[in-house]
Wavefront OBJ file of the C-alpha trace (Angstrom):
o trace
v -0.651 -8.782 -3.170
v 0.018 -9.452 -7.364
v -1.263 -13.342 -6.269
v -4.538 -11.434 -5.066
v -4.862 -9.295 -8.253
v -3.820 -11.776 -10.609
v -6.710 -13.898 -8.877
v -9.597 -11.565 -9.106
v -8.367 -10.583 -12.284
v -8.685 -14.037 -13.429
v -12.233 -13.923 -11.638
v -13.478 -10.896 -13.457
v -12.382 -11.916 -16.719
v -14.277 -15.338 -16.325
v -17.465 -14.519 -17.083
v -16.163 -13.523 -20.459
v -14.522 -16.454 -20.946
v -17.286 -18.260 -20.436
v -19.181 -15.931 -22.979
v -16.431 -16.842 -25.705
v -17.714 -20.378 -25.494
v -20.733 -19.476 -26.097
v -19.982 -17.042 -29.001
v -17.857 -19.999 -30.745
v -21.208 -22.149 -29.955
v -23.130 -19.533 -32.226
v -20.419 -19.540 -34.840
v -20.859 -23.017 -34.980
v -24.450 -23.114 -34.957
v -24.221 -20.431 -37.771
v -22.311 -22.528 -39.751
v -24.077 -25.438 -39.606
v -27.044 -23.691 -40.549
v -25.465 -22.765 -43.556
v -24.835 -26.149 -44.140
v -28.364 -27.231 -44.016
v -27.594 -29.398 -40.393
v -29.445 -27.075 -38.112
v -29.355 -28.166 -35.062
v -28.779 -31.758 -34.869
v -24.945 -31.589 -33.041
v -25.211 -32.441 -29.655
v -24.153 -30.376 -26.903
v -23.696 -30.912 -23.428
v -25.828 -30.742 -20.822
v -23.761 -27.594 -19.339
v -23.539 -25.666 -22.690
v -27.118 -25.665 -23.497
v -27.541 -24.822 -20.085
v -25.463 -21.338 -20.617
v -27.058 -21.129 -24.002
v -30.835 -20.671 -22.888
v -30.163 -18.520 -19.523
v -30.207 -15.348 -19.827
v -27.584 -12.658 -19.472
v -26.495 -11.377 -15.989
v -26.299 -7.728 -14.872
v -22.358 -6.750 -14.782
v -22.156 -7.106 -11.226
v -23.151 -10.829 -10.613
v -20.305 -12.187 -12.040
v -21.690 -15.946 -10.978
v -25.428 -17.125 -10.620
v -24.820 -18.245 -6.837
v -24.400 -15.303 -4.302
v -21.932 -16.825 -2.095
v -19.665 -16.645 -5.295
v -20.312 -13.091 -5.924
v -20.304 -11.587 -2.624
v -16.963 -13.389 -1.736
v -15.779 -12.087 -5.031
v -16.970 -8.627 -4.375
v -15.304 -8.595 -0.599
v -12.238 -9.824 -2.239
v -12.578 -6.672 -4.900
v -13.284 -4.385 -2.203
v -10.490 -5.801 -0.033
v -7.888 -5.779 -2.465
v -8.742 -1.764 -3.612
v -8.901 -1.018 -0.088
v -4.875 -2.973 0.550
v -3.625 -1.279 -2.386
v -5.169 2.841 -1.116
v -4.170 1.962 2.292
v -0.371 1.101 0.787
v -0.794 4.374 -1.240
v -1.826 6.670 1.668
v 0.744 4.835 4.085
v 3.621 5.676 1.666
v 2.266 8.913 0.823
v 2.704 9.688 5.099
v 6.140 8.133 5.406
v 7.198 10.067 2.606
v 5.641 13.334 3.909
v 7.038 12.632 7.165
v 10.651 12.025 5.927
v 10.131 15.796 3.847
v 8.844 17.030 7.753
v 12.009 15.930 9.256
v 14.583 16.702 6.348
v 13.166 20.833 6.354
v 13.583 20.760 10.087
v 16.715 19.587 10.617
v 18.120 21.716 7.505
v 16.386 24.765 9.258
v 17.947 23.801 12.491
v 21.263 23.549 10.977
v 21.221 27.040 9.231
v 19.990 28.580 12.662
v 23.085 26.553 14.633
v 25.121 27.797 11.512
v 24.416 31.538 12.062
v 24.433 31.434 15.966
v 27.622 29.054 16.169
v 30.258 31.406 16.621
v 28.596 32.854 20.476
v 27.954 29.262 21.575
v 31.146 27.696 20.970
v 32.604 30.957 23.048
v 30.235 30.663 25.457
v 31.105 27.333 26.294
v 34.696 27.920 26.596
v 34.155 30.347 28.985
v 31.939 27.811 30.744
v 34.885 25.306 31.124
v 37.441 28.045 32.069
v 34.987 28.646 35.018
v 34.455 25.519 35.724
v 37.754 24.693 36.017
v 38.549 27.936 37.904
v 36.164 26.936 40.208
v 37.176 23.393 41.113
v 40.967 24.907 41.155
v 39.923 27.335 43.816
v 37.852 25.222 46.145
v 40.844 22.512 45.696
v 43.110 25.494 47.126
v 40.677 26.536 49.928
v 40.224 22.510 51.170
v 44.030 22.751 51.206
v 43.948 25.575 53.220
v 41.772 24.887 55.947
v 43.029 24.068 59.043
v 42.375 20.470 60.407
v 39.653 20.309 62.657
v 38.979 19.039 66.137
l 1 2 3 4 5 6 7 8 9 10 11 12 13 14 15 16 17 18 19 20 21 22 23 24 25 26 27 28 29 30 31 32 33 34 35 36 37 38 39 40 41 42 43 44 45 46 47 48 49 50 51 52 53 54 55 56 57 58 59 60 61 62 63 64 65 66 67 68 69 70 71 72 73 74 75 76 77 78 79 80 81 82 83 84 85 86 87 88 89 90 91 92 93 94 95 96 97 98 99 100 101 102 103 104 105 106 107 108 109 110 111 112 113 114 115 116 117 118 119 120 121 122 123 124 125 126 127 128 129 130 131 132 133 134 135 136 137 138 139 140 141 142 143 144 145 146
């Protein structure tokens, strides 16, 4: 994900880049005109290329479109990654809250209702047991049959 940003970071920021060269280009051109040179320094073929084109809209960070619409997919891809992380925490986290306030409203209900239960259940075993011990007695009892 930070190799992603750091690359369209790197993309974005090109352009500028790219427009430093050319702003040291006028410096120098600046200078030599103060020296009385003009324009007789050579420049290469790709400089004076950048020099007499004009400026691009913000959005069109390259002159060829299969450059900038990959770079814009990448842009959109890479906002839409880092929302979807934000939203899919957000959930868990929500979630988590969810479960932690039910189970500590459960607990204070099986708090204030314990004390019946736990009786209850006793006397569930005693009859239980009760039970089983009587049928036990009656199988006893019975007389074989034929």
């Amino acid at each position: 994900m930070f190799r992603t940003l750091a690359l369209v970071a790197l993309l974005l920021h090109w352009p500028e880049l790219a427009s430093s060269e050319s702003s040291l280009q006028d410096e120098v051109s600046i200078s030599k005109e103060a020296d009385g040179e003009g324009d007789d320094l050579p420049l290469p073929a790709n400089v004076k290329a950048a020099l007499e084109r004009p400026p691009r809209p913000w959005y069109k960070l390259y002159d060829n479109n299969i450059k900038n619409t990959i770079v814009i997919v990448l842009i959109i891809l890479t906002v839409a990654g880092f929302l979807g992380d934000k939203y899919y925490t957000w959930k868990a986290n929500r979630r988590r809250e969810e479960r932690l306030r039910r189970q500590k409203k459960s607990d204070a209900r099986s708090d204030s209702h314990d004390s019946k239960p736990a009786e209850q259940r006793c006397q569930q075993v005693d009859q239980k047991a009760l039970t089983e011990a009587v049928r036990s007695v009656l199988r006893e009892r019975r007389p074989a049959g034929p």
